[in-house]
C-alpha positions as CSV (number, residue, x, y, z in Angstrom):
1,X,15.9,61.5,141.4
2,X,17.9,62.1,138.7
3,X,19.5,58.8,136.6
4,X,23.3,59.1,134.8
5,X,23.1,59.3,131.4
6,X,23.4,55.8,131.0
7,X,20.7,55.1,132.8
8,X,18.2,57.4,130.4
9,X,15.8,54.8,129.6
10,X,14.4,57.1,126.9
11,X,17.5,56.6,124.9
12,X,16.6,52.5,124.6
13,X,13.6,52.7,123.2
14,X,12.9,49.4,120.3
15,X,12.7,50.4,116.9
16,X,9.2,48.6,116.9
17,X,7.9,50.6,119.5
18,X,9.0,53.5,117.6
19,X,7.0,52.9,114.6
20,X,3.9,52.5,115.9
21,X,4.3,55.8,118.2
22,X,5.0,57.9,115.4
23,X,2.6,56.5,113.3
24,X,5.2,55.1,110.2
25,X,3.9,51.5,110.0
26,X,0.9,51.1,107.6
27,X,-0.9,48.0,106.4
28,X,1.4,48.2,103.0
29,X,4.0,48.1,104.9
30,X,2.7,45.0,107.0
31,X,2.6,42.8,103.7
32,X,5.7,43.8,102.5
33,X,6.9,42.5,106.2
34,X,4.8,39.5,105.9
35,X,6.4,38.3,102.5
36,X,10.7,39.4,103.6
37,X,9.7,37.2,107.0
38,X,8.6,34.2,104.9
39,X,11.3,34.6,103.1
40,X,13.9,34.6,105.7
41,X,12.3,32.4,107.8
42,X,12.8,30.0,104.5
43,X,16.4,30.6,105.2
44,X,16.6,30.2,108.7
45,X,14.9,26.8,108.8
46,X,18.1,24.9,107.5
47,X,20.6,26.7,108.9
48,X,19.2,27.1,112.5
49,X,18.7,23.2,112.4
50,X,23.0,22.8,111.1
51,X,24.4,25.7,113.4
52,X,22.7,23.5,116.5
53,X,23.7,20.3,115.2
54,X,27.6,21.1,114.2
55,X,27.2,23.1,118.1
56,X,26.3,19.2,120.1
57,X,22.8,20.4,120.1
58,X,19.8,19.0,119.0
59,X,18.0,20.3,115.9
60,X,15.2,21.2,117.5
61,X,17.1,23.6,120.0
62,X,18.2,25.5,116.9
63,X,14.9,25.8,115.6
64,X,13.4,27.2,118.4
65,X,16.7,29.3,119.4
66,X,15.6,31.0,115.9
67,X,12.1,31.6,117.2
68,X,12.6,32.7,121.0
69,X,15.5,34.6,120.3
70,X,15.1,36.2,116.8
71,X,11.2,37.0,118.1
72,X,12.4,39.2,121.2
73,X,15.9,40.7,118.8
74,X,13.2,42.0,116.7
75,X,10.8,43.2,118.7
76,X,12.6,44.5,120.8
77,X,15.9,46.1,119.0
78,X,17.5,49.1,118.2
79,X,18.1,47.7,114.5
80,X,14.9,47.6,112.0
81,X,16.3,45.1,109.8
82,X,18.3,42.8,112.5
83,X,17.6,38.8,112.2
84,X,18.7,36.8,115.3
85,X,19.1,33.2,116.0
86,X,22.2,30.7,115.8
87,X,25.2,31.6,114.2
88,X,28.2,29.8,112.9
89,X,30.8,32.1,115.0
90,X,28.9,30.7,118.5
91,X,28.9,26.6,116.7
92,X,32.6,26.1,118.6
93,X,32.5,27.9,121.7
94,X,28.7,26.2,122.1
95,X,30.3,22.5,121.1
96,X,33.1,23.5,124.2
97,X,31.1,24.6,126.4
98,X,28.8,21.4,126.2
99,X,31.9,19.3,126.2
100,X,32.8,21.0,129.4
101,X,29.8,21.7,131.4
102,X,27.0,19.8,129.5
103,X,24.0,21.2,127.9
104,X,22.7,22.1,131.2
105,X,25.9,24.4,132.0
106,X,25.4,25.9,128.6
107,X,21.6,26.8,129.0
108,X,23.1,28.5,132.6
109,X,25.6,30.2,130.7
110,X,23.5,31.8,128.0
111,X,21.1,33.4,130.6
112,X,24.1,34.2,132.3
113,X,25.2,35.9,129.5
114,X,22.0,37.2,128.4
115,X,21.6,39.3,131.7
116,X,25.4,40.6,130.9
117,X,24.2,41.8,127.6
118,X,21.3,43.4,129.3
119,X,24.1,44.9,131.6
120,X,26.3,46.4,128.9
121,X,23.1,47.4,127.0
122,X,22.5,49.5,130.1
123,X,25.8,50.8,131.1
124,X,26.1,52.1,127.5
125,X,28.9,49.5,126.4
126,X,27.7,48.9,123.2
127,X,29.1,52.4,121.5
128,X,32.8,51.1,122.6
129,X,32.1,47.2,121.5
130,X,32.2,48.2,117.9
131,X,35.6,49.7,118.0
132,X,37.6,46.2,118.1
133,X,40.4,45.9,116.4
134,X,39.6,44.8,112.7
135,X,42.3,41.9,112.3
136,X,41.3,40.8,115.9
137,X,37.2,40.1,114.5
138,X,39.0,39.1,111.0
139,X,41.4,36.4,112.4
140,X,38.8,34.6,114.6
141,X,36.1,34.6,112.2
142,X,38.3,33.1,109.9
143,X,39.7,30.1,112.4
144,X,35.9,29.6,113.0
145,X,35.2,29.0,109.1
146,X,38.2,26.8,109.1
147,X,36.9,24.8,112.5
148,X,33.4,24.6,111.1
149,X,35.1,23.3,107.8
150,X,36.5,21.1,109.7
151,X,34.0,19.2,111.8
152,X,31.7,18.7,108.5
153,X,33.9,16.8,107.6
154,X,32.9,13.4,109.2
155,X,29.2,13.7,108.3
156,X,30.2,15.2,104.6
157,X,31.9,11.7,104.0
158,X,29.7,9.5,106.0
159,X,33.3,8.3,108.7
160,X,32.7,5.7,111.1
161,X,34.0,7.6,113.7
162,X,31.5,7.7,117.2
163,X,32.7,10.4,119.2
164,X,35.2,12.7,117.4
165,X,37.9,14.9,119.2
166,X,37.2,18.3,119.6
167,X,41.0,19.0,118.8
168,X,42.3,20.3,115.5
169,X,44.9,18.5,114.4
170,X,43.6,15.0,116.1
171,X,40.5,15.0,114.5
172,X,42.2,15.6,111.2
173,X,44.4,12.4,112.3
174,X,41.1,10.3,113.1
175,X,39.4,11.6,109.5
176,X,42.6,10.1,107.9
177,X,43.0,7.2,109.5
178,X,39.1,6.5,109.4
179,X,39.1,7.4,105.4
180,X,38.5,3.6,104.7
181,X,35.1,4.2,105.8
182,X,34.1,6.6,103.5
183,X,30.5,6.2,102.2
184,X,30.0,6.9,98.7
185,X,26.0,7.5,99.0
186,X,26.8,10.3,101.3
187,X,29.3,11.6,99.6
188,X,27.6,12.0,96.5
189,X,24.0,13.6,98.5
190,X,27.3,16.0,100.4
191,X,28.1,16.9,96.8
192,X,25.2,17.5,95.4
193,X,24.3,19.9,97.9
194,X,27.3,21.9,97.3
195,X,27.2,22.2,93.5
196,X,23.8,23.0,93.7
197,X,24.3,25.7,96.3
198,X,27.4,27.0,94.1
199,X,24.8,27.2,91.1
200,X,22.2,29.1,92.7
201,X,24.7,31.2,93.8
202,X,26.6,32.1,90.4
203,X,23.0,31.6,88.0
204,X,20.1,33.0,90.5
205,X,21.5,34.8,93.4
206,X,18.1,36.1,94.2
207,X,17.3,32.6,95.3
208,X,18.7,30.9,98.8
209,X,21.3,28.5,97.7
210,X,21.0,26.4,101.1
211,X,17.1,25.7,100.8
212,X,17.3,25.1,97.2
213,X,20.4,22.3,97.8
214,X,18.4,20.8,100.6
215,X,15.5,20.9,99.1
216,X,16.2,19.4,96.2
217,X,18.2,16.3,97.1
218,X,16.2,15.6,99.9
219,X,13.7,15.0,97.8
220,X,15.9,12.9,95.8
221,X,17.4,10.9,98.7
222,X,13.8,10.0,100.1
223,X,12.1,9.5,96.7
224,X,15.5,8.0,95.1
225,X,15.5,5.2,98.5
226,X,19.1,6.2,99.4
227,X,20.2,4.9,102.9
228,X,21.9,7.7,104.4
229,X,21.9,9.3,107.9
230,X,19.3,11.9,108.5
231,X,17.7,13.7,111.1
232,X,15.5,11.3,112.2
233,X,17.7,8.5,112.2
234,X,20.2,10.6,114.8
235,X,17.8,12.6,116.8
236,X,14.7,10.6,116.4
237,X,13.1,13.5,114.4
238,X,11.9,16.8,115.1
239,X,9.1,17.3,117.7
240,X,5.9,19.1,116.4
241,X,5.2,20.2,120.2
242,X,6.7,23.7,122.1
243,X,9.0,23.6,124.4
244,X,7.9,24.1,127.8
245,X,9.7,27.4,130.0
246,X,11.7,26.3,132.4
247,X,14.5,28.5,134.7
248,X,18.0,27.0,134.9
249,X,19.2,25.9,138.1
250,X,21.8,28.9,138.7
251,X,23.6,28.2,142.0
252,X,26.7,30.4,142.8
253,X,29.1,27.1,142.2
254,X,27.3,27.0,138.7
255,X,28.1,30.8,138.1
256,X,31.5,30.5,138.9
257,X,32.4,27.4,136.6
258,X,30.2,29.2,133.9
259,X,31.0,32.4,134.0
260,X,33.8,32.7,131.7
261,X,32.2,30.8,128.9
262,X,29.1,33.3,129.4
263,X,31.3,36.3,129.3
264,X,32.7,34.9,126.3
265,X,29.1,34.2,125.0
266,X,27.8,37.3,125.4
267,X,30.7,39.6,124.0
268,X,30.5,37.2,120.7
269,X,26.9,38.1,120.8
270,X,27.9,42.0,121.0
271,X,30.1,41.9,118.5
272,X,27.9,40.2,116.2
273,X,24.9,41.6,116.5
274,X,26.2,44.7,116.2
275,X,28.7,44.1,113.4
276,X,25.5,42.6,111.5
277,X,23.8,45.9,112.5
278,X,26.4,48.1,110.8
279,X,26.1,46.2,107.9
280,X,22.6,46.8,107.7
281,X,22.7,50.0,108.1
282,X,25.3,50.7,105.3
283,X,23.0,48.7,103.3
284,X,19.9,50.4,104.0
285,X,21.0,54.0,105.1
286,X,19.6,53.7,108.9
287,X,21.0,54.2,111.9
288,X,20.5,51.7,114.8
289,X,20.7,52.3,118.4
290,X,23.3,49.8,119.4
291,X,22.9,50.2,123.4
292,X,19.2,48.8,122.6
293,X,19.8,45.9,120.3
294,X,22.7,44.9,122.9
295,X,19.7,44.6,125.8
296,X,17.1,42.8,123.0
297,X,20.2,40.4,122.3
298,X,20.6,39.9,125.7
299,X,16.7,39.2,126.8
300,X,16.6,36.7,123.7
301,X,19.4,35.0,125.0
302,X,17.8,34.9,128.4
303,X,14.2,33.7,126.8
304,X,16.3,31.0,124.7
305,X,17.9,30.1,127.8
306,X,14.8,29.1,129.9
307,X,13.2,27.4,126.7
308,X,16.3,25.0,126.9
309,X,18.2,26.4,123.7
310,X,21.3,27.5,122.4
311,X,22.8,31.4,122.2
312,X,21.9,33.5,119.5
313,X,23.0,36.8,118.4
314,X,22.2,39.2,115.3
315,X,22.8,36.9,111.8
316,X,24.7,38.9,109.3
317,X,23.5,36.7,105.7
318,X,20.1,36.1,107.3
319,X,19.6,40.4,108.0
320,X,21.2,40.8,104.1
321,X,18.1,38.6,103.1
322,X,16.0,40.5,105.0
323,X,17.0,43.6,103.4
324,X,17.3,42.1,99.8
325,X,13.3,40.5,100.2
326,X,12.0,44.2,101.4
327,X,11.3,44.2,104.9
328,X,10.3,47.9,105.9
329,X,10.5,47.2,109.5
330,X,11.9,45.0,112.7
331,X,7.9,43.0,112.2
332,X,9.3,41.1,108.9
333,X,11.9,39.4,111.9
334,X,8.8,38.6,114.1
335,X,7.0,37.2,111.2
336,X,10.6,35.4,110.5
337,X,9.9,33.8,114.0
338,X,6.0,33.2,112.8
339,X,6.9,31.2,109.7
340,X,9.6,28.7,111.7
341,X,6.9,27.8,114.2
342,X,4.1,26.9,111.8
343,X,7.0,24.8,110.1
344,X,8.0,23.1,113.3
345,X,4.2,22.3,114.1
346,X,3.1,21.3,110.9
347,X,6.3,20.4,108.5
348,X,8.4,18.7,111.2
349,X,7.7,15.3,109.8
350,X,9.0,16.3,106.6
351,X,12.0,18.2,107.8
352,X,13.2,14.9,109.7
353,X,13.8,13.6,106.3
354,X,17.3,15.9,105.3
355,X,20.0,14.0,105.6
356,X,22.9,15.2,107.3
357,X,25.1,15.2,104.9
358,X,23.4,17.8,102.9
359,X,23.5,20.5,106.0
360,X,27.2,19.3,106.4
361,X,27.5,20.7,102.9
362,X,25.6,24.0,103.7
363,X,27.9,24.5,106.8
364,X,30.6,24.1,104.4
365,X,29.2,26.9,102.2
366,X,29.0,28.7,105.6
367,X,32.5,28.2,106.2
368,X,33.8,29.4,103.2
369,X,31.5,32.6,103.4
370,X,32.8,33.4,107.2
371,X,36.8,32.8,106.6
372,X,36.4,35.0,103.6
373,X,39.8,34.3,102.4
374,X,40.4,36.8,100.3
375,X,40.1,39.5,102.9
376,X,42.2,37.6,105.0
377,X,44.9,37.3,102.0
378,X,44.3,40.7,100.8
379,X,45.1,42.0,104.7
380,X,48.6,39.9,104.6
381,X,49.5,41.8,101.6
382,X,48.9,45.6,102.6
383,X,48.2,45.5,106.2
384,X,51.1,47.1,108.1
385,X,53.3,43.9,109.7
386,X,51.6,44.7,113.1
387,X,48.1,44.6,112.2
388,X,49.3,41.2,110.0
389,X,50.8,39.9,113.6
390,X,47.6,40.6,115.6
391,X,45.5,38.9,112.5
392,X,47.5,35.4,112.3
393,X,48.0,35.3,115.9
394,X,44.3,35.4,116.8
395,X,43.7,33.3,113.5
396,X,46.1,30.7,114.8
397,X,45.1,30.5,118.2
398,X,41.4,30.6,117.0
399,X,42.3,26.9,115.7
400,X,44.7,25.2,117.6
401,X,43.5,27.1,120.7
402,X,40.3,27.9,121.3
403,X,38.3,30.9,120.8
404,X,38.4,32.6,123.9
405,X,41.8,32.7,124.2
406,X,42.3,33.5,120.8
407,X,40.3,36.9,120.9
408,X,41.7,37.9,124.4
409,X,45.4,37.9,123.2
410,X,44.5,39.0,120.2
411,X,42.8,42.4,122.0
412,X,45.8,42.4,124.2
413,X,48.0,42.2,121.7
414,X,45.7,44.9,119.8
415,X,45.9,47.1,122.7
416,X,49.9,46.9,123.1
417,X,50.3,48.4,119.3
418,X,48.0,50.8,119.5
419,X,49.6,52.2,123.0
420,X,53.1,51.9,120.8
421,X,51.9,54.0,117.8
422,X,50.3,56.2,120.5
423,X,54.0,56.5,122.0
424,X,55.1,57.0,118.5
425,X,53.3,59.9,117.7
426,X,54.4,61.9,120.7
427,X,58.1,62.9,121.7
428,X,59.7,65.6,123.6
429,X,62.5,67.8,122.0
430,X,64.7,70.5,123.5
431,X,63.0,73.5,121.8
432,X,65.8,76.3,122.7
433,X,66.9,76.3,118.8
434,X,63.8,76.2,117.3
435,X,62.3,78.6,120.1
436,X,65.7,81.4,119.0
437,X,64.5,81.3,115.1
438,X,60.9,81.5,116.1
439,X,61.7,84.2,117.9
440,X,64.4,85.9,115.7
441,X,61.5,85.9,112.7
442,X,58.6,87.0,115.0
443,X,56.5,89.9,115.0
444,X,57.7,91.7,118.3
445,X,60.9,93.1,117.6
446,X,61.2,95.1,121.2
447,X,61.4,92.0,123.2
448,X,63.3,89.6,121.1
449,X,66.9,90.5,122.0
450,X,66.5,89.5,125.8
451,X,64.5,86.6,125.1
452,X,67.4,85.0,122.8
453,X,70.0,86.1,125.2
454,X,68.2,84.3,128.1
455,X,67.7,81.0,125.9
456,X,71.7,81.3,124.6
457,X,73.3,81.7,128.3
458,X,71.5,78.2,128.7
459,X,70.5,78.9,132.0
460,X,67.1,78.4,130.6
461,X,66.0,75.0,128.9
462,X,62.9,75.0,127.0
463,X,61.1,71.5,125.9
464,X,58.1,71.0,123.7
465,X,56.0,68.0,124.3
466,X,53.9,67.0,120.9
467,X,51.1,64.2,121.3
468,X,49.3,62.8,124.4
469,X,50.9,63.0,127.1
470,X,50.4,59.2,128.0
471,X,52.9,56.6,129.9
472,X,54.9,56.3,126.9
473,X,55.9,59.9,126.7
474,X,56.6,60.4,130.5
475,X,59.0,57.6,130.4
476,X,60.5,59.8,127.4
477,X,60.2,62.9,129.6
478,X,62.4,61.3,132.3
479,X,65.0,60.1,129.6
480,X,65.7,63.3,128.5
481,X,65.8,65.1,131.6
482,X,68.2,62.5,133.1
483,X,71.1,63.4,130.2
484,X,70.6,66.7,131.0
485,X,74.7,67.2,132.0
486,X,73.8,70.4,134.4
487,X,70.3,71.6,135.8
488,X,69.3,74.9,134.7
489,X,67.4,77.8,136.5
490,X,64.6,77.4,134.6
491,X,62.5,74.5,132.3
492,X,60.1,75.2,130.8
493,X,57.4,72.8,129.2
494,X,55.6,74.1,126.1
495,X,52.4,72.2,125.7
496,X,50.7,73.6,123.5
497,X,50.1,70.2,121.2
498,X,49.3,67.8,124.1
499,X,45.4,67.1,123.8
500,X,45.4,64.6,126.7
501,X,46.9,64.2,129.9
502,X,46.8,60.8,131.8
503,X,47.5,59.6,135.5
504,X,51.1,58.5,134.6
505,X,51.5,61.6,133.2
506,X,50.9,63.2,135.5
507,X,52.8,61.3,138.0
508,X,55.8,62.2,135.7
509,X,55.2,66.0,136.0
510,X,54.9,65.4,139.7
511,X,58.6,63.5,139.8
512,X,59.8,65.7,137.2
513,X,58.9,69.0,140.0
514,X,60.4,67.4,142.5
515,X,63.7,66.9,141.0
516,X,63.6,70.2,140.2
517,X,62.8,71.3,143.7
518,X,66.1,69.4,144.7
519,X,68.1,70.8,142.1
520,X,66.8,74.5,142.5
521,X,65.1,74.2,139.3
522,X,62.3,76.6,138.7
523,X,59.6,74.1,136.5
524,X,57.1,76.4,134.5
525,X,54.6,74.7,132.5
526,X,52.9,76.8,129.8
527,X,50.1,77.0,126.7
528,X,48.3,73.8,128.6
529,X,45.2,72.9,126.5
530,X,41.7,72.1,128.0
531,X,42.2,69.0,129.3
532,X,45.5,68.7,130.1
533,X,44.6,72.0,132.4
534,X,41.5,70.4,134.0
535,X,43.5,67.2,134.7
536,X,46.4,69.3,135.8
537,X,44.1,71.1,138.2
538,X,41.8,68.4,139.5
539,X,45.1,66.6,140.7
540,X,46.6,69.3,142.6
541,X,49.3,69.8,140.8
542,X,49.2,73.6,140.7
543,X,49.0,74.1,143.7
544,X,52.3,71.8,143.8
545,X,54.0,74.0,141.0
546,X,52.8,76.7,141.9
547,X,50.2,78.9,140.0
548,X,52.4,82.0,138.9
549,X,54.6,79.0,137.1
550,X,51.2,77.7,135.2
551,X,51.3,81.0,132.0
552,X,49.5,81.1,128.8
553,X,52.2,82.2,126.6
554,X,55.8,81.2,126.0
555,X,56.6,85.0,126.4
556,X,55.3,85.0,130.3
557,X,57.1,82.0,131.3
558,X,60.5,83.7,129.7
559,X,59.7,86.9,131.9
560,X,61.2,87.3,135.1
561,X,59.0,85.8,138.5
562,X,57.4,89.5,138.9
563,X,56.3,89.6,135.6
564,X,55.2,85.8,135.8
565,X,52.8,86.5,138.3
566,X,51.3,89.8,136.3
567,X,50.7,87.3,133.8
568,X,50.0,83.9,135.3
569,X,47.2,81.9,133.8
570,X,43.6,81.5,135.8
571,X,43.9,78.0,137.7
């Protein structure tokens, strides 16, 4: 038995597994992966822990998210370079979800959404993910810097405040009327963090800017005897032990009250994964196999599900590290995974000691890197006024909203513009004056006089469609035919520049024949492209017209019915 095309399994194959069939991977190349994985896994460790934390999670979860789930994106991707674990985009969907459904509706909903990304992976989805609309992904990863800039802000002053909202604008109203409470000690740790990060980042870019700010002034808050929260004074510390497998209870009531929040969990995680993807491969010059890294994303997802963790896609800054330290292959992401475990099992202790206002300040940082405001400036100056729509649209709903609304209208929206420009670049003219010059300047002077006095008795009207021949132009089709004051013997429809044909299209041909059928209009349709004739055909709609009034040139569909049929085309 013979699978569909998207079912050719040879097509999925991981990047890892490639490697070692052909032979490319060496034991040079091993160390290089050894020391790129140390070096992101560096990176990971504070991060993972704030993503979690800022999401309503524990960070533990985080941790091991970036283990489970980066382990599996690497091993088993279609990118080389490709880093997984928690991201900032997921930290407000994953902190709704959890205010929603709990943390036990959100581990159903990321293996939910795991086996959807399997799905898509399969079905050959990812090639068509990639194409959405850039002011759609611009707008909502800006609202999510500004969200996660935001809900810092509580920890990044030290506010009083037990259970904020999850709303915008009243949590800025709590922050403001709790600014009494401000603590000075965690201020200045919040601030400290942040300078140094921005110093790194301007002096030594080479080096991580978030473990060198949390490395440093956590050493300074523990040595230094400042009394501020930390890690182990809100979670009780990190625990050195692994996380034992367990499968979600998944009934169908739990599917159906999770099931949008998965859906909108795993086309984040498409989008980016393989946004991060692209990026590595401008970076690197390789091309991944996005239909692969869309069924590793969805299998890490899965495993980080069952392990009792939080969604994780592909992790754009923590891939450009990867790059940037030399990793040579998808093993410097396993050994990524390797380095975070042997610092939860024998570092923990020491980790429980950051305080949270320091990764409040490296979320901040985060924040700032993922609204990338001058993009999002630079699009409101040159982008066309639609684009500029879609972008503060999905931007504003992204905030005041939530995210999931935010990117569906914002695709909708999306869609409706690019169906009007579509519409835009067809129309449908009468061609009879442009049709006499062509003819009065053309090379065969025998038959030009009868063909000019045909088209001037205006018994004959001749129309030229130009672009796809979509709803938008059929709706122009039966516009012009409806001022026509008189039907004529004859229209004919040039086609010769209509590269598509769709079902409303075609449904417009098909009321368009039978008008003329009333009307004693002879409809001949002529110079039909590929597609539009395979369309045409498949539908039955010659055999509606009738064949001898389906020609190849203009010239046979001027000719009288006799000659017509000498000349028809093969349907």
């Amino acid at each position: 038995m013979r699978f569909p095309s998207f079912f050719d399994f040879r097509n999925l194959t991981p990047r890892t597994a490639e490697l070692f069939r052909d032979k490319q991977y060496s034991v040079k190349y091993f160390g290089k992966d050894c020391v790129s994985g140390f070096i992101v896994g560096v990176v990971a460790l504070p991060l993972a822990m704030a993503f979690s934390i800022a999401s309503g999670g524990t960070p533990a979860q985080g941790l091991w998210t970036a283990i489970i789930a980066g382990f599996f994106v690497s091993a088993l991707g279609g990118s080389r370079f490709q880093i997984g674990g928690p991201t900032g985009a997921f930290v407000i969907i994953i902190f709704g979800v959890i205010a929603k459904h709990g943390m036990s509706g959100l581990i159903a909903a990321t293996v939910i959404a795991g086996i959807l990304l399997c799905v898509m992976g399969i079905f050959g989805l990812g090639t068509f993910i990639k194409y959405i609309p850039y002011p759609v992904t611009t707008g909502f990863t800006t609202g999510i810097g500004v969200l996660i800039f935001s809900g810092q802000v509580k920890d990044f002053l030290g506010l009083r405040i037990e259970n904020s909202s999850p709303e915008f604008f009243t949590k800025w109203f709590e922050y403001i009327k709790m600014i009494n409470t401000i603590d000075m000690a965690t201020v200045s740790i919040g601030m400290g963090t942040l300078i140094i990060i921005i110093l790194v980042r301007i002096f030594s870019p080479r080096i991580p800017g978030a473990v060198a700010g949390v490395f440093f002034v956590t050493i300074l808050a523990y040595f230094g005897n400042i009394h501020i929260e930390t890690i182990a004074t809100r979670f009780g510390g990190i625990p050195s032990g692994i996380p034992v497998p367990e499968m979600p209870y998944i009934s169908w009531e739990v599917v159906v009250d999770v099931f949008p929040s998965a859906v909108t969990i795993a086309l984040l995680s498409a989008i980016e994964s393989l946004l991060s993807a692209v990026v590595a491969d401008s970076m690197t010059g390789d091309v991944h196999n996005s239909n692969t890294e869309l069924i590793a994303q969805g299998i890490g997802n899965i495993a980080s599900g069952v392990f009792g963790c939080i969604p994780a896609t592909g992790a754009i800054a923590r891939t450009a590290t990867n790059i940037k330290a030399g990793a040579v292959s998808p093993v410097s992401g396993v050994m990524h995974s390797v380095t975070l475990v042997l610092f939860v099992l024998f570092f923990s202790g020491a980790a429980s000691q950051i305080p949270l206002a320091c990764l409040s300040a490296v979320l901040m940082a985060v924040s700032w890197d993922m609204s990338n405001m001058p993009r999002f400036i630079r699009i409101i100056k040159t982008a066309p006024k639609s684009d500029i729509s879609v972008l503060i649209t999905t931007f504003v709903l992204t905030v005041i909203v939530d995210l999931t609304f935010a990117v569906e209208v914002g695709v909708v929206l999306a869609v409706f513009l690019f169906m009007r420009r579509m519409i835009e670049m067809g129309n449908i003219k009468p061609g009879n004056e442009e049709l006499i010059k062509e003819l009065a300047y053309g090379r065969d002077k025998t038959k030009e006089p009868g063909y000019i006095n045909l088209l001037a008795k205006k018994n004959i009207e001749v129309y030229e469609i130009n672009g796809p021949f979509f709803f938008g132009v059929a709706d122009m089709l039966q516009t012009t035919l409806r001022k026509m004051s008189r039907a004529p013997e004859k229209i004919i429809l040039r086609m010769r520049d209509v590269p598509a044909i769709d079902t409303t299209g075609i449904a417009a041909l098909e009321s368009l024949l039978i008008n003329c059928k009333k009307n004693k209009t002879t409809l001949v349709i002529t110079e039909v492209r590929e597609q539009p004739l395979k369309a045409l055909k498949n539908s039955g709609f010659f055999e509606a017209i009738g064949k001898c009034n389906v020609t190849r040139t203009l010239e046979d569909a001027l000719e009288p019915q006799s000659s017509v049929l000498e000349n028809k085309i093969d349907v």
